[in-house]
Structure formats: C-alpha cells, structure tokens
LUMLO-623384 format. One record per residue (C-alpha): residue in one letter; z negated, x, y negated. Coordinates in steps of 0.25 Angstrom, whole numbers, always signed. Each point is the difference from the previous one (the first is absolute). Example, Ala and Ser with C-alpha at 12.3 -4.5 7.8 and 13.67 -1.06 7.14 Angstrom:
# LUMLO-623384
a_-31_+49_+18
s_+2_+6_-14
END
This chain:
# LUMLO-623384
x_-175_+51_-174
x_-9_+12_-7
x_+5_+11_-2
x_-9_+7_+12
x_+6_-9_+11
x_+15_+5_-7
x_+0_+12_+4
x_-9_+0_+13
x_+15_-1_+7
x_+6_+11_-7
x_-12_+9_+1
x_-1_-4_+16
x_+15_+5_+2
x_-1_+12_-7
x_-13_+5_+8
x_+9_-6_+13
x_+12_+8_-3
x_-10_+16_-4
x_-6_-3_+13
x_+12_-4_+9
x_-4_-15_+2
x_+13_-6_-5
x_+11_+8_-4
x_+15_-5_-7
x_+10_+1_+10
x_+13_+6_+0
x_-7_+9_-11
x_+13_+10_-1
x_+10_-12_-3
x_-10_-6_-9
x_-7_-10_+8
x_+3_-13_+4
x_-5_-11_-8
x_-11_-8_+9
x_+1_+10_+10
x_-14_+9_+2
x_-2_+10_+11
x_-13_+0_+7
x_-6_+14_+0
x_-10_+7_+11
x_-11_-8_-7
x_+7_-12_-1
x_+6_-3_+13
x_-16_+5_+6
x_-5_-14_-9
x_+12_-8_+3
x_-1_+4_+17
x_-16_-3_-2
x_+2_-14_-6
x_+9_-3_+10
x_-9_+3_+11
x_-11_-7_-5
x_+9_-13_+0
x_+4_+1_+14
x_-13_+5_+4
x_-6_-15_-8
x_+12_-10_+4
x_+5_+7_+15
x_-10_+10_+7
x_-12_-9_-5
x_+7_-14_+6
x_+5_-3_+14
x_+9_-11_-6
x_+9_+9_-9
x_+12_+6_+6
x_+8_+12_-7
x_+15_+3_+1
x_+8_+8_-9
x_+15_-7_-3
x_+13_+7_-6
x_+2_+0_-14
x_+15_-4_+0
x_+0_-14_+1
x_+12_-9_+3
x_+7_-11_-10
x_-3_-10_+10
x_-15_+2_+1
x_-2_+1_-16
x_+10_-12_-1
x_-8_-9_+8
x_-14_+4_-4
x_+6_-4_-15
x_-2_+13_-6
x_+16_+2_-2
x_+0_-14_-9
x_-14_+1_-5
x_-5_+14_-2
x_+5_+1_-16
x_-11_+4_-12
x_+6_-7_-13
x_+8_+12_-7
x_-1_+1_-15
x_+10_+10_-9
x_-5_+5_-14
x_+12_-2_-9
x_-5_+12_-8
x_-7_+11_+9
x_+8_-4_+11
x_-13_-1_+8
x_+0_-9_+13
x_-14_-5_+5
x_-5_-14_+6
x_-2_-12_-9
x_-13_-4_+9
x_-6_+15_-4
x_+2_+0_-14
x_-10_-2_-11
x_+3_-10_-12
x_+5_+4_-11
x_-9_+5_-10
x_+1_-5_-14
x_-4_+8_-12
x_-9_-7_-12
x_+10_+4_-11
x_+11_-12_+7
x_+10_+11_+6
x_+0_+5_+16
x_-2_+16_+2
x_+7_+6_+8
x_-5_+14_+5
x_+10_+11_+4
x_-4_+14_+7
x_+5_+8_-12
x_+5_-2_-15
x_+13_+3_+3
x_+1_-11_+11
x_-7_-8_-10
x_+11_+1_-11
x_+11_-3_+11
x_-6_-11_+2
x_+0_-4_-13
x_+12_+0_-2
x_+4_-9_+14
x_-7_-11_-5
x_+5_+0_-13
x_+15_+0_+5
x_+1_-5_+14
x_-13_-5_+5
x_-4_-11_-13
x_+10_+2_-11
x_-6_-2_-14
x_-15_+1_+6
x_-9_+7_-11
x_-4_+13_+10
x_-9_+11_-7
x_-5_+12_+9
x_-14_+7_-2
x_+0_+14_+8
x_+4_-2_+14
x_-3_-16_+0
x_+11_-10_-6
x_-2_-13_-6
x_+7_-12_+1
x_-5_-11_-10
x_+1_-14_+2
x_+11_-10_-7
x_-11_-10_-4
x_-14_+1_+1
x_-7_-11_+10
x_-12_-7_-8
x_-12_+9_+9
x_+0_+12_+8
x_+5_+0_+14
x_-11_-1_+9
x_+4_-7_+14
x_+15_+4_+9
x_+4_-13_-7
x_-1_+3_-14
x_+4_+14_+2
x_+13_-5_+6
x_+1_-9_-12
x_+0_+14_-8
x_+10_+6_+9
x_+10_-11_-3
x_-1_+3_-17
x_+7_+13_+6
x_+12_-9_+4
x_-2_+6_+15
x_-3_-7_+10
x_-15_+4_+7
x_-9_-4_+12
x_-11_+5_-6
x_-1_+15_+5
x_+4_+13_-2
x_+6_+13_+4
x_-12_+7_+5
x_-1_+13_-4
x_+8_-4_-14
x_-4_-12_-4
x_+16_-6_-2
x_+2_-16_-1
x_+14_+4_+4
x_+2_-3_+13
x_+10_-5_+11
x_-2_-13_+8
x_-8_+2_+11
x_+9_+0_+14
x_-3_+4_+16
x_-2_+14_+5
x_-1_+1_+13
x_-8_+11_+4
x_+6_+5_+15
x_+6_+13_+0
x_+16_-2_+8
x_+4_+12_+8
x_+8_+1_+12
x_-1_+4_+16
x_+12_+8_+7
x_+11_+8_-2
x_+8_-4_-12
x_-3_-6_-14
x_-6_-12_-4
x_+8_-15_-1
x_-5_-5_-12
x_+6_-14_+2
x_-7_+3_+15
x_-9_-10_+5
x_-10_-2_+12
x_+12_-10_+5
x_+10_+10_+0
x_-10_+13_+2
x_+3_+1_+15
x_+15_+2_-2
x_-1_+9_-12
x_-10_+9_+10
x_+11_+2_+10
x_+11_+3_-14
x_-2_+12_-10
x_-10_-8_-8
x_-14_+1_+3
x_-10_-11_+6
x_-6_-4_-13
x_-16_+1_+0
x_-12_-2_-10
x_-11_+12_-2
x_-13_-13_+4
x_-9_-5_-12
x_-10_-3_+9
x_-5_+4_+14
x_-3_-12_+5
x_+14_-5_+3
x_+1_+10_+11
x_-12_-5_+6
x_+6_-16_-3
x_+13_+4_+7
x_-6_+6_+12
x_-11_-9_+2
x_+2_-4_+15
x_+1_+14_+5
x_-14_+3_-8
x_-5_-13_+4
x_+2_+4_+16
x_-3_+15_-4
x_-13_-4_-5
x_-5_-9_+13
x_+5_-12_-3
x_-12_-3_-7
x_-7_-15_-4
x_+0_+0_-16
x_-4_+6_-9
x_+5_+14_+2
x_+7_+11_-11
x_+9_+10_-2
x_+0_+11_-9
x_+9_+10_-4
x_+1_+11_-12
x_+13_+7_-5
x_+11_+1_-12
x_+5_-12_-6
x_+11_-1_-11
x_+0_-8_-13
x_+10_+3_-14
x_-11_-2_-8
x_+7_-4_-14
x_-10_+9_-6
x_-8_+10_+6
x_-14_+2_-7
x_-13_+6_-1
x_+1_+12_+11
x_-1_-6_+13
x_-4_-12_-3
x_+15_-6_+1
x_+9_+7_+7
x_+15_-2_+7
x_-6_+7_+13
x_-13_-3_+5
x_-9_-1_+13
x_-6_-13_+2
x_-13_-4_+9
x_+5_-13_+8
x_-8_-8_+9
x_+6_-13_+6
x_-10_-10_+6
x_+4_-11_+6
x_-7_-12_+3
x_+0_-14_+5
x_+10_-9_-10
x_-13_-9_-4
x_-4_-1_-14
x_-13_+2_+4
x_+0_+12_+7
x_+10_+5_-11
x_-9_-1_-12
x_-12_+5_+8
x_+8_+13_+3
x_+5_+2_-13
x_-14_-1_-5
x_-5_+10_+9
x_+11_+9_-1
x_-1_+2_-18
x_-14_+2_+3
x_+1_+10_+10
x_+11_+8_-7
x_-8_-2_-14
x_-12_+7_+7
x_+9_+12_+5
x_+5_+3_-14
x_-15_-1_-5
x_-2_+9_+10
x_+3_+14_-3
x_-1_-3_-17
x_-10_+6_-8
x_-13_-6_+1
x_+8_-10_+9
x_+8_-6_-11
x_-10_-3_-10
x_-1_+5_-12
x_-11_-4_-13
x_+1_-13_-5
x_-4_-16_+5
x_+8_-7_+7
x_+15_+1_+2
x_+0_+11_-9
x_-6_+9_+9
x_+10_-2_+12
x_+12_+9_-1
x_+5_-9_+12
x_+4_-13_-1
x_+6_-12_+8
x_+8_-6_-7
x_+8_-14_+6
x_+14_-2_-2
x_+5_-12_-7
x_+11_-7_+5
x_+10_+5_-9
x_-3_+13_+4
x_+1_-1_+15
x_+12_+7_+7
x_+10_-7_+6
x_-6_+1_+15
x_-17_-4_-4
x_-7_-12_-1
x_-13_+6_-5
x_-2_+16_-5
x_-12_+9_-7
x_+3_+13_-6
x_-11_+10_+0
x_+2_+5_-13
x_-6_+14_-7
x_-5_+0_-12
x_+9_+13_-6
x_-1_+5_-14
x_+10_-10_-4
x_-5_-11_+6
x_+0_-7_+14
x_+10_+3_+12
x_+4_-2_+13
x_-5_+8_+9
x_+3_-9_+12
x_+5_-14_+5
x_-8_-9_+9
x_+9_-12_+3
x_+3_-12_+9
x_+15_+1_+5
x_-1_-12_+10
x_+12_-2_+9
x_+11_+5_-9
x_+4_+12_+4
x_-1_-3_+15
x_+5_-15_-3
x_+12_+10_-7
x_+3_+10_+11
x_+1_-11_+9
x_+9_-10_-6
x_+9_+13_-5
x_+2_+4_+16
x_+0_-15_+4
x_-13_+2_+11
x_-14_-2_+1
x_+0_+8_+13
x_-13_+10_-3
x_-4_-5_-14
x_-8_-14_+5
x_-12_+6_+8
x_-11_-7_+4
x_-9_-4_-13
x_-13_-9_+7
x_-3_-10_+12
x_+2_-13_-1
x_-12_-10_+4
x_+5_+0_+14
x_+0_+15_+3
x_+16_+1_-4
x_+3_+11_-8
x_+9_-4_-12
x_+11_+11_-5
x_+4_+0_-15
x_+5_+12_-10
x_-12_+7_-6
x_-4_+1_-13
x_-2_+13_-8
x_-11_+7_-9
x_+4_+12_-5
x_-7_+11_-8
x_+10_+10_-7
x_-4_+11_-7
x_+7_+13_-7
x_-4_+14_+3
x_+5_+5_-11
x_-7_-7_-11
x_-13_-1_+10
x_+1_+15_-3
x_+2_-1_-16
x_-12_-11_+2
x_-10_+8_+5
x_+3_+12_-8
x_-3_-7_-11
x_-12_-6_+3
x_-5_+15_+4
x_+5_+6_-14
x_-13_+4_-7
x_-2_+10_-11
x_-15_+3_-1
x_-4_+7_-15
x_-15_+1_+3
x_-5_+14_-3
x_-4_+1_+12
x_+16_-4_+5
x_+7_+10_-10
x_-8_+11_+7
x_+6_-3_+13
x_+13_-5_-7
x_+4_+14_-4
x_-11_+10_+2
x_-3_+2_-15
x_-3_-15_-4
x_+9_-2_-8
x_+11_-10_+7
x_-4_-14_+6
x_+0_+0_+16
x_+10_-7_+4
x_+1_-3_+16
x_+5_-11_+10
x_-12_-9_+4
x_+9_-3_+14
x_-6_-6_+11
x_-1_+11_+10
x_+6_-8_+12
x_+12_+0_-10
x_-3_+13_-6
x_+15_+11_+2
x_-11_+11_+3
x_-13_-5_+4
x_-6_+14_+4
x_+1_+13_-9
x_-5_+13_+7
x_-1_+13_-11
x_-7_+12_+2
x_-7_+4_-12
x_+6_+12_-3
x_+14_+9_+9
x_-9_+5_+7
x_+8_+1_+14
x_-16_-3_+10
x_-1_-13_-9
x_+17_-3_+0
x_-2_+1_+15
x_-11_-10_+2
x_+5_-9_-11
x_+14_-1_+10
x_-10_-2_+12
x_-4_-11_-8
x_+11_-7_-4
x_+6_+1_+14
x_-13_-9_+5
x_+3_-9_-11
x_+12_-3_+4
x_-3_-1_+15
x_-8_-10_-5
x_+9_-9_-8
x_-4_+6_-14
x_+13_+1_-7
x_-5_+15_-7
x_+6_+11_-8
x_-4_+13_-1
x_-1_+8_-13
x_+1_+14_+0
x_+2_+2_-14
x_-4_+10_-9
x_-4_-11_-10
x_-15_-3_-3
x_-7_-9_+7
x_-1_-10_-12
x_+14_+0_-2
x_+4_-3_+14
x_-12_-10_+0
x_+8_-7_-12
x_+13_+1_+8
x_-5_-7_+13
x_-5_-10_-10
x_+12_-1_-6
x_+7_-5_+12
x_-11_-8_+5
x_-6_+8_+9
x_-15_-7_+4
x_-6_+13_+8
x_+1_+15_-5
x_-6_+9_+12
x_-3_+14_-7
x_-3_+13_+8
x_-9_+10_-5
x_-8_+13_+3
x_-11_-10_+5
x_+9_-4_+11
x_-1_+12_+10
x_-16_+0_-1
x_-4_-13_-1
x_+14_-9_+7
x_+2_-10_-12
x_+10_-3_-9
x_-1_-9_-14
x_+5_-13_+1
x_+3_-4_-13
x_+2_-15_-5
x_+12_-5_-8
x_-5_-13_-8
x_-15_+7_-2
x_+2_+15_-1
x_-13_+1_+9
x_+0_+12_+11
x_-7_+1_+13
x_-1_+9_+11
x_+5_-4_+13
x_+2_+7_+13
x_+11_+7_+4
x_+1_-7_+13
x_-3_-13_-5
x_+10_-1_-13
x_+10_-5_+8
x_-6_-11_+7
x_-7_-4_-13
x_+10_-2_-7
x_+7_-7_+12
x_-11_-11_+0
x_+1_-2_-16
x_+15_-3_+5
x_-4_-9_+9
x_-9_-9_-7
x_+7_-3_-12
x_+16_-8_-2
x_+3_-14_+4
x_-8_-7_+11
x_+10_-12_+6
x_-9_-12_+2
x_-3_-7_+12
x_+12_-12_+0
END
C-alpha cells in the first residue's frame, strides 16, 4: 500500500469529522470504541443511499415486497436458523499486547532479513516493557534487543534460506520455541499468540421485569417470563430471520403470489465484532440492506437468479462511483468493483453458492456486499424447529397435467451494509485537485490544494446550495424564495447566508459535496438569473430564476441506477 492510499482514510475522516459528516460519539465520556455518530451531513448521505436502494430493488419492481421486523429476536428463532451454534469468528489473544482480533483477518507474520521478528510497539516505553516480557515470561532465554519503539526477537538457529512462503515462515517461528500458524498480531506484529477458539457474535440481553437467567434457555424461557428473571433475547445479526420466521403471513400479505417474488427490509443489526476497525467500515451496530427473493427450489432457476441478482447489484454500486467505477489503468485494475466468488471454505453455514461485491479500498479489497444462494435451509429450519409445513410449502410450477406442485422455496438474497456503503462512496469521491487553477478555488489565494467530494448528486447530503453574493437583505430575500422552490421540488438545499466570500463558501459546498451552488447577485433583480455554478468543472452559467428548479430537478432525474427489465 503507498503511502498516498495510507493516508486517503485518515485524511477522509478528518474532513468528515470539520464538516459534521461523522463525529465520535459519546465525545464527553471519551467516545466509544467502534462507535461513530452520524452528523447533519452524514445521516442526509446515509438517508439518500438508502432511498436509492429501495427506489432500485422495491419501488422499481412489482415483485418485491417490503416489511420492517423487530430487532429483538428470540432464542428459538436464532437457534433453529443455526446462528446460536454457528455464528462464531475464530478468536485469537496476543500473549504480549493483550490484543484480541480474528485469525481469518490477520496478516502473516513478517519476517525480518537480519533472522529476528520485529515486533513494533506504539511507543518506547511500551517497547522496553515488552522487552522485558519476553525475556522473562513469554521465551525465557531468547536473545531480544530493542531499537527505538520496535523489538527484536532473534531466532535460536538460522534456517538455511530466508523465509519466503507461510511454510517456511512458520518453520522460523518454531526456532522461537513457540508454537505459530503462521500469522500475526496485526497492528504489532507478535508471533505470541493463543490458540484460535469460537466467538460467537450475538449480543444476549433479556425481555421483562427482572434480571437475566443466565443458565436460562429457550426451553425454560416461558416459565422464567412469568418469574423475576427476564425472557432471554438476542439483539438480530441479520434482518432476514424476521422475514424467515414470518414467511407465511408475508407470503399471504404479499397476494399469494406464483414464484419468484422478494422481500426487503432495512434496519439495525447487532454483531460483537472481536475488533472494530477502520471507521465504519466494521462495527458492533450497523444498518443492513436485505432483500430476500425466493424462488422456485430447482437448481436451474437458482443459479440463473443468482446470476442476475450479482449482476444487477454489481451495476447499482457502479452506479453512483466516480466515473461509474472506473478509474485509469487496463483491465481489472481499472475497476474499483469486483465480483468476487466464494470458495467453498468460505461459505457460511446457510449458502450453497455466494459473490461478494468487493471495493477496492486503500488497503485493498472488501465487501461491500453479499449475493448468495441460501436454498431451502432457513425455511427447511423454521419448519422442522415448529414441527409444520403449514405456510412454508407454496406452490413452485405446474406439473405436465395442469397440477400445481407445492414445495418450500429456495432463496437468493443480496445483503448489504449502509454503513460501510457510506464509508465506500466517500471514498471513492475524496479528491484533492492541486492544479493552479484548483488552489485558486481551494483557498482563494492559490496557495492550498482543492480538496472536495466528487459524490454523486442523487447521494449527494446537499444537493442545492443557494447564497446571495453579498448580506444584502433584497438578495437574502430572493435567495430564501429560491431555496424554498428548491425544496418543493425535491432538491435537498441549503441556504448560506454568511458573511464569508463567495470563494470560500464555494470551497465549503465542495467540501461537503455539494454538485450545484446557486449564487444571487445585483444582476438578479434586473435581468431574473442567478449563477449555477458546477462542482467537479468550476464552470458557471446563467439560468433563470424560474427555471433553476426545474433544471436542476431534470439533472436529478436522469442520472442513478436504472433497474433492468427482468
């Protein structure tokens, strides 16, 4: 990673943060590790991305459905969709920083040429701490030498080459006298680490008066209810088990229909992540974007569905990226979206077949969502959990003789995050322009880089900013005329009133992402126009007073994600 896509992230967040985008929580207490508030900005991009979903896989279908579930879920549901056995990340401890993360994240662990493993801590201090850990507790008698902040840990006995595969690392690691899989701490690089064990990731609280049993379980859940112990509960990890559980009230709701048909449904989900990272990007609180999509349980429909589905949601990322998601280069390299197939290692404990759509971020690919084939299982589940098919069979096809054959559907689902759909595309719109002729709008006096939000203006927080070009109160009046018609017409629109020059509030707007600054001047009363002035090109026109709204409405209007005829 150069050192230009390191700090994109930390130069992102701090723009965020001076322009109320995304904001630490709880700052008073000191925050909340993981935890970010979403600030008057923020929650305008976040509120805009999820329209533009529902407006791509509900409004613009009239086979998809949507319904909005509660977050508390019960033991029962969660235990026979699997989740209770089967939703655990392999937990890792760090026997020197104390550090827990998840042995499928973790980088290998790096080598040094000189036979020793550094291992880097946050400050000198630490360092020498550590020092002395390892010489006394952690590997007795090991040679350990410090330089700065980074500590050395040289190898008994010197393999004949230099490590250059996971296997002959791990070969090094055992010189050590440790035991090693072949990875490290993160953020360290410490060989010194625990066995790898189950985490389960569901958050246990409890319903009712009372505290929680914790020797409570679904079985006895009913009597504890009527006790002083509280009913005990899991905050969802997923959406779509509410949709699973209910499905033959939303099958009936949605007419009874003849397969395929969806439903989708946004909202909170809950996961305790063994390490939060990278802003939003992971997170114990999140808002996820769920479609389920059942379909007939043939093989052949399945894949066919699935195939269609990663395409279309592929398309809809592309979408609202700069330049539709391509960047310079040939190839591959000039996609920063991806599809990328899981291997059947990877596959969670519910799918026969999945596709991440991946984003390439400045440290290197991630999902961004998951398209996957679940089959029968958590219907199969649900049903064998409450002993009845009654509502979950539905009529799949008719038979050669005009029958119609019932059977439980199959389901494709697309899942996506909000939260790191956010993150995604303000990366991708993170530009710092230092042309000369950029410095001049940066700062006014060319001596900083411009630096703006090239967002997509469907996604834009404000996609209208009306300014008069002086406090003069004739042009203030107009410009709040102004901004009123925008708004009438669907414009999200801000009016700036402040006694800043116009560069500087032109540099603001493009801060935030802003696409369309409307400017009022002493030209307005005579001649009934105003400046539009574009984002990404600078250029300015002249369009008509009555007119501005209903161009800018139409520039709306022809752009975002198109859903294609099925």
């Amino acid at each position: 990673m150069s050192a230009a896509a390191a700090s994109r992230l930390p130069q992102l967040l701090e723009l965020c943060k001076r322009r109320s985008i995304l904001l630490p929580s709880y700052a008073l207490y000191n925050g909340l590790r993981g935890a970010l508030d979403y600030g008057p900005l923020g929650v305008e991009l976040k509120r805009a991305l999820l329209n533009e979903w529902w407006r791509a896989v509900v409004d613009a279908r009239d086979d998809v459905h949507g319904v909005d579930t509660p977050i508390l879920t019960p033991c029962d549901v969660l235990r026979a969709s699997g989740h209770e056995a089967g939703f655990c990340d392999p937990l890792v401890d760090c026997r020197l920083t104390r550090e827990r993360f998840r042995a499928d994240k973790a980088g290998p662990l790096l080598p040094s040429l000189r036979w020793r493993v550094p291992i880097s801590a946050p400050d000198k201090g630490k360092a020498r701490e550590w020092e002395k850990v390892i010489r006394e507790r952690i590997v007795p008698g090991a040679k350990v030498t410090r330089d700065g902040r980074v500590v050395y840990v040289h190898l008994a006995s010197r393999p004949k080459a230099p490590p250059a595969d996971d296997t002959s690392i791990a070969k090094m690691a055992e010189s050590l006298c440790i035991p090693c899989p072949g990875y490290a701490e993160p953020s360290s690089n410490s060989p010194f680490l625990t066995e790898p064990r189950a985490f389960n990731l569901m958050f246990r609280t409890h319903m009712g008066a009372g505290e929680i049993d914790p020797t409570a379980t679904a079985d006895t859940s009913a009597s504890a209810a009527a006790g002083p112990v509280g009913t005990p509960v899991y905050l969802r990890p997923e959406t779509a088990q509410g949709i699973f559980a209910n499905f033959p009230l939303l099958y009936r709701a949605a007419g009874k229909p003849m397969l395929p048909f969806g439903v989708a449904q946004y909202g909170k989900s809950f996961r305790n992540e063994i390490r939060t990272e990278k802003s939003v990007f992971r997170t114990c609180e999140f808002e996820q974007l769920e479609l389920e999509y059942f379909v007939a349980p043939d093989t052949a429909a399945a894949e066919q569905w699935l195939d269609r589905w990663k395409h279309w949601r592929l398309a809809w990322w592309r979408a609202y990226a700069v330049n539709g998601g391509q960047q310079a280069g040939e190839g591959e390299d000039a996609n920063v979206f991806r599809l990328r197939p899981h291997a059947a290692d990877e596959l969670a404990h519910y799918a026969k077949a999945c596709f991440d759509v991946e984003y390439r971020f400045p440290w290197g690919w991630g999902e961004v969502e998951g398209v996957a084939n679940r089959g029968e299982h958590d219907l199969r589940q649900h049903a064998n959990a409450v002993r009845s098919l009654a509502g979950i069979e539905v009529p799949c096809s008719v038979d050669g003789n005009g029958k119609m054959r019932k059977g439980v559907p199959w389901v494709i689902e697309s899942s996506a995050g909000l939260n790191r759909a956010c993150l995604v595309y303000l990366l991708d719109a993170y530009t710092v322009d230092a042309s000369a002729e950029a410095k001049e709008a940066g700062d006014g006096n060319g001596e900083a880089a411009r630096t703006y939000l090239r967002l997509h203006p469907r996604i834009a927080p404000v996609q209208a900013a009306v300014m008069p070009l002086q406090r003069d109160q004739k042009l203030i009046d107009t410009a709040r005329k102004l901004s009123r018609q925008l708004r009438l017409a669907g414009i999200r629109t801000t009016l700036d009133v402040t006694g800043a020059s116009i560069g500087r509030r032109y540099a603001r707007q493009d801060e935030t992402g802003t696409p369309w600054c409307l400017t009022i001047d002493f030209d307005t009363e005579t001649d009934s126009c105003v400046t539009l002035r574009e984002r990404d090109s600078m250029l300015q026109t002249r369009v008509s007073l009555e007119t501005a709204a209903s161009v800018l409405r139409t520039r709306l209007d022809e752009t975002g994600f198109v859903p294609p005829l099925d």
